[in-house]
Every structure is written in structure tokens, then in C-alpha cells.
C-alpha positions in Angstrom: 3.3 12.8 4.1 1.7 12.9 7.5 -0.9 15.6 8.6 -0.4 17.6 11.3 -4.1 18.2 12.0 -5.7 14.9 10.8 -6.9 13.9 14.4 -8.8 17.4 15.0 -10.6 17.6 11.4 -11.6 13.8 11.9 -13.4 15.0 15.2 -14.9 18.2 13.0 -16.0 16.1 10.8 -17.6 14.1 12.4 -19.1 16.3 14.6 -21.0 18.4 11.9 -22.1 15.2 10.6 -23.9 14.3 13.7 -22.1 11.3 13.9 -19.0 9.4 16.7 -16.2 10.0 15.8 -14.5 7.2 16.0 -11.2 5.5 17.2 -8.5 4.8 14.8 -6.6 1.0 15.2 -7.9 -2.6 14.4 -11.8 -4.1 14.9 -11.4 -5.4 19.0 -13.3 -8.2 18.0 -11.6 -9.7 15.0 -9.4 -12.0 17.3 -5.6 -11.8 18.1 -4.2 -8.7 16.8 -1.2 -8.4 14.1 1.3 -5.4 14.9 3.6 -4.3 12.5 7.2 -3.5 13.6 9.8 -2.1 11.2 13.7 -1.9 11.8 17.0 -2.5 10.5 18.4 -5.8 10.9 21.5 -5.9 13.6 21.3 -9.3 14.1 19.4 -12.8 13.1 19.3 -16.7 13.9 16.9 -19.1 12.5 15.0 -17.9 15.8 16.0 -14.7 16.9 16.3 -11.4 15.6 17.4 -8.0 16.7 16.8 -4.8 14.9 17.5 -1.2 15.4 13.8 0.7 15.4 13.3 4.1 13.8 13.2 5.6 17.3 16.8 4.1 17.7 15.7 1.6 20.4 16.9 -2.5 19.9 14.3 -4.9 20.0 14.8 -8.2 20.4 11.9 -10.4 18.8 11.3 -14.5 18.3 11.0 -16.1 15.4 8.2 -18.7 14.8 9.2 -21.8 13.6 6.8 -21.3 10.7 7.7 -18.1 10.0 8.8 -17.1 6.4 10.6 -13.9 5.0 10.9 -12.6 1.1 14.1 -10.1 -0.2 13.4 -10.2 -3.7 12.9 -13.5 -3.3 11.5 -16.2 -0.6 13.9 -17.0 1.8 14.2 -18.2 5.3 14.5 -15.3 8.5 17.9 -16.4 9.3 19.5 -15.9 5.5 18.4 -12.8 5.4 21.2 -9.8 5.4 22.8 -7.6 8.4 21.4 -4.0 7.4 18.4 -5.0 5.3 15.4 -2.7 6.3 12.6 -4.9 7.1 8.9 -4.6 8.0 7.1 -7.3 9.8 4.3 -8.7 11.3 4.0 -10.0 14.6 1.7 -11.8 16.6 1.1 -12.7 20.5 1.6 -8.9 21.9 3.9 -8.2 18.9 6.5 -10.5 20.5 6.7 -13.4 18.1 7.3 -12.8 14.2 5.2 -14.4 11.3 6.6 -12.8 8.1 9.4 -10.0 7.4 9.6 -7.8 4.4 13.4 -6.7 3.3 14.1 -3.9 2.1 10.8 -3.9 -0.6 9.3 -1.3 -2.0 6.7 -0.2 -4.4 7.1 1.5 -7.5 3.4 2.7 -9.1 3.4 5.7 -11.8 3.0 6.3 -15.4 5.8 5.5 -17.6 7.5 8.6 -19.1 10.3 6.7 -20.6 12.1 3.3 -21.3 15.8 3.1 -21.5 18.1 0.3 -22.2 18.0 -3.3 -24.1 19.1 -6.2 -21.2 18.5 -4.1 -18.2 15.9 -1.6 -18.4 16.0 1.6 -16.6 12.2 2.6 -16.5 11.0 7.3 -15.5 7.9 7.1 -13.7 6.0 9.9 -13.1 4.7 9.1 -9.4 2.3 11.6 -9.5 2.2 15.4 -8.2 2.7 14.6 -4.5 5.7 12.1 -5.2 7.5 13.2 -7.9 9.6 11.1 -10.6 11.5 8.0 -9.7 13.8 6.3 -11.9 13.8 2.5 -11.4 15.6 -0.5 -12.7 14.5 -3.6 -13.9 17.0 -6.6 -14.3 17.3 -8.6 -17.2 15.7 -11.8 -15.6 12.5 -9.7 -14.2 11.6 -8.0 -17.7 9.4 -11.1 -19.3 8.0 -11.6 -16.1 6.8 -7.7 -15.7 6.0 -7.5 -19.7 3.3 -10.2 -19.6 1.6 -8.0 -17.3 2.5 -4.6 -18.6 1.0 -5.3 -22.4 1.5 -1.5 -23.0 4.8 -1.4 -21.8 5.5 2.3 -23.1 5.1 6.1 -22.1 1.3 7.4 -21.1 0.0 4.0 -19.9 0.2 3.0 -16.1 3.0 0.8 -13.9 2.9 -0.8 -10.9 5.6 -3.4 -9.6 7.3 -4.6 -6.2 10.7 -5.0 -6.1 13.7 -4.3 -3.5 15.5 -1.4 -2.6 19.3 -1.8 -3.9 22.2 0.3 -3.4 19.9 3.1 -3.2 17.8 2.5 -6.2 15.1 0.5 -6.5 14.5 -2.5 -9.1 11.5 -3.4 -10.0 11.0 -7.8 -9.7 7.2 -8.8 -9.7 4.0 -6.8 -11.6 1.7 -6.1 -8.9 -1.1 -5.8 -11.3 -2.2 -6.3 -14.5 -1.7 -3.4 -16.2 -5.3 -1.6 -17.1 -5.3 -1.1 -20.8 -6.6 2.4 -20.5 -3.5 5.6 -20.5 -3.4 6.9 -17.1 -5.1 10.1 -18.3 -8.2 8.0 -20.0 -9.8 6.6 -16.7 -13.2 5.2 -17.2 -15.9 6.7 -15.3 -17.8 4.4 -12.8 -21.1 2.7 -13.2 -24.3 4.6 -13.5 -25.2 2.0 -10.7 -22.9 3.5 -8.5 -24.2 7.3 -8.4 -26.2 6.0 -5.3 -25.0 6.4 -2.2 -23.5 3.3 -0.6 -23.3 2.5 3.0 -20.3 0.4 2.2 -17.9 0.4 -0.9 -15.7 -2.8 -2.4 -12.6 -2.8 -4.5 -8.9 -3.0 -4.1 -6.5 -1.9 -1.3 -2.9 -1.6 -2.3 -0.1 -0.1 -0.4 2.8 2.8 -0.8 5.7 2.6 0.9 5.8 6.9 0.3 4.3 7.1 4.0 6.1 8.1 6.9 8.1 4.9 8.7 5.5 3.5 11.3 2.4 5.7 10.0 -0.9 4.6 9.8 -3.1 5.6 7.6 -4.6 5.8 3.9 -4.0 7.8 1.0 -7.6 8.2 -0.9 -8.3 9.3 -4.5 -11.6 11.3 -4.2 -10.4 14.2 -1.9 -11.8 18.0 -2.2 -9.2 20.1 -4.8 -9.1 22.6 -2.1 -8.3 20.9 0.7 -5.2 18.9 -1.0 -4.2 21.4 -3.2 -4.1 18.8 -6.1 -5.7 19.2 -9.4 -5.3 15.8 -10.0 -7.4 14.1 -7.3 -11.0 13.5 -7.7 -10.5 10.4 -10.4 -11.8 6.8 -9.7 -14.0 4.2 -11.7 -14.9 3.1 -8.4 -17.7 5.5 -7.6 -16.2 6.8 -4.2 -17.8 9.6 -2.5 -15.8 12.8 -1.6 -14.3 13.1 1.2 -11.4 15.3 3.1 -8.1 14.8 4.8 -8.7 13.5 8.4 -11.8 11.5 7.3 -11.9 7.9 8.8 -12.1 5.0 7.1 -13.3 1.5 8.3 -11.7 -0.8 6.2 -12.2 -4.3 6.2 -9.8 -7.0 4.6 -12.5 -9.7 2.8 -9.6 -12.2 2.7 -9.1 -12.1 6.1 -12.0 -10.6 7.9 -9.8 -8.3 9.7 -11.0 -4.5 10.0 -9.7 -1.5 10.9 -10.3 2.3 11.1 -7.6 4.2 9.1 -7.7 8.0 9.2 -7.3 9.3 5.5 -4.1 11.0 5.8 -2.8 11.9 1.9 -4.0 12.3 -1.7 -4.5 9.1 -3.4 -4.6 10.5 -7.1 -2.7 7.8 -8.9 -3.8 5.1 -7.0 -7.2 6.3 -8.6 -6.1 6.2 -12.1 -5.8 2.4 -11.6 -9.3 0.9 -12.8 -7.8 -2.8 -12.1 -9.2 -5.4 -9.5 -7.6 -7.7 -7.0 -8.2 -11.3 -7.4 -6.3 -12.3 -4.2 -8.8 -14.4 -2.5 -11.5 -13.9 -5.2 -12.2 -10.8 -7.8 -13.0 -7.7 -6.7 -15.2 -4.8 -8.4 -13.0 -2.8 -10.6 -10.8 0.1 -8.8 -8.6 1.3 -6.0 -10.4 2.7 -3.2 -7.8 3.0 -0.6 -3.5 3.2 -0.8 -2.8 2.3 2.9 0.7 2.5 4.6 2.6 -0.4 5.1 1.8 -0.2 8.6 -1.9 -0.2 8.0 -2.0 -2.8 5.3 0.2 -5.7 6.9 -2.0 -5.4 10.2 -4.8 -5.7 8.1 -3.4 -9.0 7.2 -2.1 -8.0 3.7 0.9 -9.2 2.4 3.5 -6.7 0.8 4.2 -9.2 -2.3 1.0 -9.7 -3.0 0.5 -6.2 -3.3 -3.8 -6.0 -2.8 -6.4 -7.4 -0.9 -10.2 -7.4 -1.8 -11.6 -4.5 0.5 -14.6 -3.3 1.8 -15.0 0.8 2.9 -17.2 2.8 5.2 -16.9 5.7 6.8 -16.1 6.0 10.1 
């Protein structure tokens, strides 16, 4: 999902703006930085563990004593299972681990169909750029996912984290509630918001449909010709246009961590989702950045959580 020439049309931009261009990576003065390390899991103690990288390289990393991981469920680093993928985030030079992800995913779409009367097997339609995925959700997950999903049925919206599983995904927590709109009946944003804002609040989510180790966002308001995408241009949030490339500074208001996070994909059905985030307190109503894993954890976010409050500007 990557762009080959993201880094040369950010410059562009930027330059026919009249304005710097910008250095992509985290504030230098919000303190210690996380880094986020993904791998597969060769090996693990209550304080050690070794993983196999993307690049193929073994790292071995520590494990803080305080340190807490979640595979479907929370568990403790050391239970966790010999080949589950995992995504981390590290502190002190990326050396010593806080949290690990294993093998989660996200699943966000509109529901084209429901299947099934214990264990439900749920078609999403992830949107033009992502396809359909077929998902699972167990019996002991559906209440859980129906309290949130009121309009549990074809045409409205769905957004869950679960775990990857034998190559399919199920589908465990709701990572939102549900906005009672259909995905093609977004509401259009306040009259307030036709000004032009310096800086922008709302929700940031996460995909897992980047590339392994990318940073970067997928945004809803992109030009039609430079994504190809009839969909995009869709958000309650008021967000101005903008184009692959563009940076973003994006600043966690739960943590007060920033970053700048080159715009790298379409963002369409994150902007079909006129919901807010109420992790650390409520946020205006809609998406205005899908980041990468990457991007999101060393922001501070965590993957089961699925938001944080935000705050965008351009870079």
C-alpha cells in the first residue's frame, strides 16, 4: 500500500506552498521515544524474547517486569505462543519491551452479509482499495460485538479487533460503537467547520492493511485524481483536501506524543465512520487519520483500544 514517490511529492508540495517541508518521525521534544518492532516469536521467558524480523534478522529484546501482552486476550509475555506474529512497543533505544500485540488484526468495512446461528461468519466489504474479507466471530464474542453493532445487518458499518487464526481472522472486541447512519448516508460536517482550521481534532484508528514496518497514514479527503478512488472525499469531520505525500503532524491528546506521518494511502472508509473516541475523554465526531500500526503504537496508542483522541496539522 506504500507509495513509491510519497517523499518527492511531500517536498513538491511543500515547496509550492511556500512552506518547510518537513521531517517525517516523532516530536524530539516529547521525551523518551517508543519504537515499534514487529517479528515472529522464536523464542520467550518471562524476560526475554527472540523474534525473527521481516528483514529475517533475530533480535533479541528484554522484557520489563511490568510489561503486559494481549492474544485475544490479556496475558503475560512469557505465555504467549512460538510463531505468533507480534507487534511491540519498546522503550530505552528500542531495547526493552512494554506491551506486545499477537497476531491482532483489524477488521473495518460494511457488512454485506451474516451467515450462521452460534458462530457467525460476517462479508465485509473493506472498501475499493482492500477488497472483501470474510471474518469469523465466535460464539462467546457475538453479545459482546452486538451491544455495539445495534444495526448488525448488511449496509451499515463494522469495525472490530480480533486475532488472526489459522489464516482467518475472528473478530473478539467492537472497536467502536457502531454510527447509526449506513455507510453510504454519512452526515456532512458542521457549517462551523467550512473555515479553515490551523489544527483539526477527532479520532485516529489504525489498519493493519499497511505494509509490515510502514509508517504512515491513510486519509479520507484525498483528490479523486490523484487516488484514482471515487469513493474518497467523504468525512463529517470537515478535513481539508489534500494529496498522497502530504504530511501530517499528528498529535496523540492522551498522551501528548506527536509525530509527522506522511499520508501514504486512501482513507475512504475510515471516513465513512462519523463516530468519536472517548479514550481519554470525547473527541469531536469523525476519523481524521487511519495510521499504520507502526505509526499509531509510537504514538502511544494501544492496538486494543483501537483510537486515540487526535489533533492534525499539516506539516
Amino acid at each position: 500500500m506504500g507509495h513509491p514517490s510519497v517523499e518527492r511529492r511531500r517536498v513538491l508540495a511543500a515547496a509550492a506552498l511556500g512552506r518547510e517541508s518537513g521531517v517525517p518521525g516523532p516530536d524530539p521534544g516529547d521525551g523518551e521515544p517508543f519504537r515499534a518492532i514487529a517479528g515472529e516469536i522464536r523464542d520467550v521467558s518471562p524476560h526475554l524474547i527472540i523474534i525473527d524480523t521481516p528483514e529475517g534478522t533475530e533480535e533479541r529484546l528484554v522484557i520489563a517486569p511490568w510489561a503486559t501482552a494481549w492474544h485475544g486476550a490479556e496475558t503475560t509475555p512469557a505465555d504467549l505462543p512460538i510463531g505468533a506474529m507480534v507487534i511491540m512497543r519498546a522503550l530505552r533505544d528500542g531495547r526493552v519491551i512494554e506491551r506486545i500485540w499477537a497476531d491482532t488484526t483489524r477488521i473495518t468495512g460494511t457488512i454485506l452479509s451474516i451467515e450462521g446461528r452460534r458462530d457467525l461468519t460476517v462479508e465485509l466489504d473493506c472498501g475499493p482499495h482492500r477488497g472483501h474479507r470474510t471474518i469469523v466471530i465466535p460464539y462467546r464474542a457475538t453479545g459482546r460485538l452486538q451491544v455495539r453493532h445495534p444495526k448488525f445487518e448488511p449496509g451499515y458499518l463494522f469495525d472490530a479487533i480480533g486475532i488472526r487464526r489459522d489464516g482467518a481472522g475472528q473478530a473478539l472486541l467492537p472497536a467502536t460503537s457502531q454510527p447509526p447512519h449506513p455507510a453510504r448516508a454519512v452526515p456532512a460536517p458542521p457549517a462551523a467547520y467550512a473555515a479553515v482550521q490551523s489544527r483539526i481534532s477527532g479520532t485516529a484508528t489504525w489498519s493493519d492493511t499497511f505494509d509490515e514496518e510502514e509508517r504512515g497514514a491513510a486519509y479520507p479527503m484525498l483528490e479523486r485524481a490523484d487516488t484514482g478512488c471515487t469513493q474518497t472525499g467523504v468525512s463529517c469531520a470537515g478535513l481539508p483536501y489534500l494529496a498522497v505525500g502530504s504530511l501530517l503532524q499528528i498529535k496523540n491528546l492522551c498522551t501528548d506524543r506527536s509525530a509527522n506521518v506522511p499520508v501514504v494511502a486512501c482513507g475512504c472508509v475510515a471516513g465513512r465512520f462519523c463516530d468519536r473516541c472517548v479514550e481519554c475523554d470525547t473527541s469531536p465526531r469523525g476519523r481524521i487519520a487511519e495510521l499504520s500500526p507502526f505509526s499509531y503504537v509510537e504514538l502511544g496508542g494501544d492496538l486494543v483500544k483501537g483510537c486515540f483522541n487526535a489533533q492534525i496539522g499539516l506539516g
